[in-house]
C-alpha positions in Angstrom: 0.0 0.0 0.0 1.1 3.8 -1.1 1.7 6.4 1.4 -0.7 8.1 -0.4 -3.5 4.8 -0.7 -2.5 4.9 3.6 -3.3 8.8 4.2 -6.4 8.0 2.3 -7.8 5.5 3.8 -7.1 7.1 7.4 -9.3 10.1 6.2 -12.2 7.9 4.9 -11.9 6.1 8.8 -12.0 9.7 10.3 -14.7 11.1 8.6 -17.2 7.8 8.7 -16.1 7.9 12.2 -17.6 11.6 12.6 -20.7 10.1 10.6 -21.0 7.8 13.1 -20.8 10.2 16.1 -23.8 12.4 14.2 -25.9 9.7 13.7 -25.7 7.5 17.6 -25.1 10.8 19.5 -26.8 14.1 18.1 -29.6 12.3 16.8 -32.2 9.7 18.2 -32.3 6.8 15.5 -34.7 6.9 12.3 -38.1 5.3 13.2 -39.2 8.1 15.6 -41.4 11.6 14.9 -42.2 15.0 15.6 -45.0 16.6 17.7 -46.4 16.4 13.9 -46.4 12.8 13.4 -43.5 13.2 10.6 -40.4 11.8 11.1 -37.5 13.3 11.8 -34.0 14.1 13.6 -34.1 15.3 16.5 -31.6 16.2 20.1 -31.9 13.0 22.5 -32.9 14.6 25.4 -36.4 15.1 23.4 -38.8 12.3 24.7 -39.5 9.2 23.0 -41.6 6.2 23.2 -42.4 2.5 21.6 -45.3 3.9 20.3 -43.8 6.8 18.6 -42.4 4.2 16.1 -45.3 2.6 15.7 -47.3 5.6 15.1 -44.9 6.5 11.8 -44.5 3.1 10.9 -48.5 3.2 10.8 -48.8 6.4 8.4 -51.9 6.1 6.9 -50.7 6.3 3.4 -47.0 4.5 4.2 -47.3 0.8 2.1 -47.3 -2.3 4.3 -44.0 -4.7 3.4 -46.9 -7.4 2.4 -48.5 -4.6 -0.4 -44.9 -3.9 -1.5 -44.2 -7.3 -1.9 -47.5 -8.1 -3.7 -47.2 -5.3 -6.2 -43.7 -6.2 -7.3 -44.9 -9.3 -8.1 -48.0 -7.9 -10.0 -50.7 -8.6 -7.5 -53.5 -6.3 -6.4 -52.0 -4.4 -3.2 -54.7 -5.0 -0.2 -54.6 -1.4 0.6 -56.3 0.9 -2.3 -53.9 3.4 -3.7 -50.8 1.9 -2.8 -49.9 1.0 -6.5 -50.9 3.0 -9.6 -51.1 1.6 -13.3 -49.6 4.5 -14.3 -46.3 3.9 -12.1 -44.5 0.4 -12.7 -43.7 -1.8 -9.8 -43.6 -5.4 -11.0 -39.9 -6.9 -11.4 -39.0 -9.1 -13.7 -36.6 -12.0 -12.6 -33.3 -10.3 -13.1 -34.6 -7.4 -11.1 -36.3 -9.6 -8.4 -32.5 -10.5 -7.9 -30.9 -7.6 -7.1 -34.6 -6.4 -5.0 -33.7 -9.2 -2.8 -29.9 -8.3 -2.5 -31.0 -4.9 -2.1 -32.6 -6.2 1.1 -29.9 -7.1 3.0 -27.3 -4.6 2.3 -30.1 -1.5 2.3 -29.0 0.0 -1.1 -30.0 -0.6 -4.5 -27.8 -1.1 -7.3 -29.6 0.1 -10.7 -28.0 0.0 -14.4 -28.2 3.2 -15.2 -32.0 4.7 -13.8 -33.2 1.1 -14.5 -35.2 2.5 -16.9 -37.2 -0.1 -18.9 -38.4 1.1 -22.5 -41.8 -1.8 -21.9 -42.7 -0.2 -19.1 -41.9 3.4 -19.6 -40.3 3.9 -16.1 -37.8 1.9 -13.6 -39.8 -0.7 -11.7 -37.0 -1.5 -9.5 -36.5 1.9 -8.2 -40.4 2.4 -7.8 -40.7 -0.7 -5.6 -37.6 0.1 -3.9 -39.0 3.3 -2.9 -41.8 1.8 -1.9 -39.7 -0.8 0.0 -37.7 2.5 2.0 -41.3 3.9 2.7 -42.7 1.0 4.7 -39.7 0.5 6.6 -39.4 4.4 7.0 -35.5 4.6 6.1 -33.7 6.8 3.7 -33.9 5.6 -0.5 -30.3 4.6 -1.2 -29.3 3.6 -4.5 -26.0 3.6 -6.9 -26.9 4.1 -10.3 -24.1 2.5 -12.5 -23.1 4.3 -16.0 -25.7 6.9 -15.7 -24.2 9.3 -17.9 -21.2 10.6 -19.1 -18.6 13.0 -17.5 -17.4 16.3 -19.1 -14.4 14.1 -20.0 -16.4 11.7 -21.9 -15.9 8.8 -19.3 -19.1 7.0 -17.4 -19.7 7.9 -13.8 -21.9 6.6 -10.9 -24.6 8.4 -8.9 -25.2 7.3 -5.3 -28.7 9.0 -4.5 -29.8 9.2 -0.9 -33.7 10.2 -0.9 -35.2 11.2 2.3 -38.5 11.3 1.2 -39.7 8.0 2.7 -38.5 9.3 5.9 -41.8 12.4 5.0 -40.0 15.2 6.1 -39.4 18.4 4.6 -36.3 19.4 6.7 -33.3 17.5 6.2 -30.6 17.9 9.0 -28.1 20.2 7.8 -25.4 19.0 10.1 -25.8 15.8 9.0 -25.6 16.5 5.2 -22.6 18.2 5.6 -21.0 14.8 7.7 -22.8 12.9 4.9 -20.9 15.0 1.9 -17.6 15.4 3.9 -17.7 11.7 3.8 -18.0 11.8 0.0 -15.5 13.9 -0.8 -13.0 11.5 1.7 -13.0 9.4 -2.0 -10.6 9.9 -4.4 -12.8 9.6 -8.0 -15.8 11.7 -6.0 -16.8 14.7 -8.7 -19.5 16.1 -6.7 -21.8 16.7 -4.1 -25.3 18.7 -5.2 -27.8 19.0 -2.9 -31.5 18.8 -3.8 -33.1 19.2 -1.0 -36.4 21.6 -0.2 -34.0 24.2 1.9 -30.5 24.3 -0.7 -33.6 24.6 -3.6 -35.1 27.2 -2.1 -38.9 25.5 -2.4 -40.0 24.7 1.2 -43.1 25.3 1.2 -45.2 27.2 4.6 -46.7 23.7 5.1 -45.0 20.7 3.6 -46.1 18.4 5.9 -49.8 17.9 4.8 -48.4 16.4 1.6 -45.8 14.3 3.3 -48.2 12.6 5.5 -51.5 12.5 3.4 -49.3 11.1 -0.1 -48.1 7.9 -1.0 -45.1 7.8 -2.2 -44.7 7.6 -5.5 -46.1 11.0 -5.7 -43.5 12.7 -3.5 -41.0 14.6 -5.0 -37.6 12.9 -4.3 -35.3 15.2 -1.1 -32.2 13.6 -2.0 -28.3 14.2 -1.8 -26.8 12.9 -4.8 -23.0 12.2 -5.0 -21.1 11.2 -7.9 -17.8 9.2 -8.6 -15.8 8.6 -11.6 -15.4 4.6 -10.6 -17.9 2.2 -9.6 -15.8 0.9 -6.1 -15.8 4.3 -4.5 -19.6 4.9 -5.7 -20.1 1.4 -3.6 -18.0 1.4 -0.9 -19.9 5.5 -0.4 -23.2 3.8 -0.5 -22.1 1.2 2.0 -21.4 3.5 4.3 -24.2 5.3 4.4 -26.5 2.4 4.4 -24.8 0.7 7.5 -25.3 4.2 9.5 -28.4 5.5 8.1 -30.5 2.7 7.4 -28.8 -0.6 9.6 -27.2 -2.0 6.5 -25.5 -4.7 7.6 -21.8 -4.8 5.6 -20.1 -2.2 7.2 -17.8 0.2 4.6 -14.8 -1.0 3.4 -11.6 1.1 2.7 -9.6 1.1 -0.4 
């Protein structure tokens, strides 16, 4: 290993470590919610109670895992409105592959947007989505190849969506950790923030839509970070999933 490759991967420890510290000590975990009923981040000394997750994890309009499952597979969802004709979720057996992967490790890996030209949209994603709302975790998925640099070479998007977690307010604190992480990689190319807040659209009252709208309407409140090679995209989405969402592969260090 290069001095270099060393120095490296001691800045990638440091800063997953600061990640770390955000997410067990400044926060409470994902799963709990405001005095609003929408979840959120919040200081630890704020009470908190069993049946504050099951209140969230009982939104009215957030998909059961059973209805997810059901609709990926083409079947009528039990609940009425949880799938839409106009919005692909069935997966076809390559995709049921790398749903089921996608399981375990909490992200999604996606050739390009997984865009299918049959069905006019990216089943995958949609039922991933859906997958992150029932469970109420961050949306985290690499897309491989999606487009090409302005040197004319392919790079990867990791996409972190908050949406499923319905709320409007994104920690700040904790994108910063999140894109000071990022830029710990050596290929990253950048950061962008699309957020409610960085765009500049929060709206007076966001929150009626966020708990009153499945999913698959919600506009996506992502961080998307891009690399010019497919390990670092990985390893970034890792990461992030063991912290955020209780992935369970730790992140690995080139």
């Amino acid at each position: 290993m290069s001095f270099q490759t060393f120095l490296q991967s001691v800045n990638i420890i440091y800063w997953m470590f600061i990640l770390f510290v955000v997410r067990a000590h400044s926060f409470v975990p994902i799963g709990l919610h405001s005095p609003n009923n929408i979840p959120c981040w919040r200081s630890p000394t704020s009470k908190s109670s069993t049946s504050s997750i099951t209140r969230l994890l009982s939104n009215k309009v957030r998909p059961t895992l059973d209805d997810v499952e059901r609709i990926s597979r083409g079947q009528a969802a039990k609940r009425r409105g949880t799938g839409s004709r106009a919005v692909p979720h069935r997966l076809n057996a390559a995709e049921r592959i790398e749903w089921q992967i996608a399981k375990q490790r909490r992200y999604l890996q996606l050739r390009g947007t997984g865009y299918r030209n049959e069905r006019g949209d990216s089943p995958l994603a949609n039922s991933w989505r859906n997958y992150c709302d029932a469970l109420a975790i961050p949306c985290i998925s690499v897309r491989r190849g999606v487009r090409l640099s302005s040197t004319s070479t392919l790079v990867e998007d990791c996409v972190i969506d908050f949406s499923p977690l319905r709320t409007a307010s994104v920690d700040a604190f904790q994108l910063q950790a999140i894109a000071t992480v990022a830029q710990s990689f050596p290929t990253l190319v950048d950061v962008k923030d699309y957020t409610p807040e960085a765009l500049g659209l929060l709206e007076e009252d966001p929150l009626i839509m966020l708990e009153e709208t499945v999913i698959w309407r919600i506009p996506m409140i992502r961080l998307v970070a891009t690399f010019g090679e497919r390990a670092d995209s990985k390893r970034f989405a890792q990461g992030v999933a063991a912290l955020l969402c209780g992935g369970e592969q730790p992140i690995s260090i080139p």
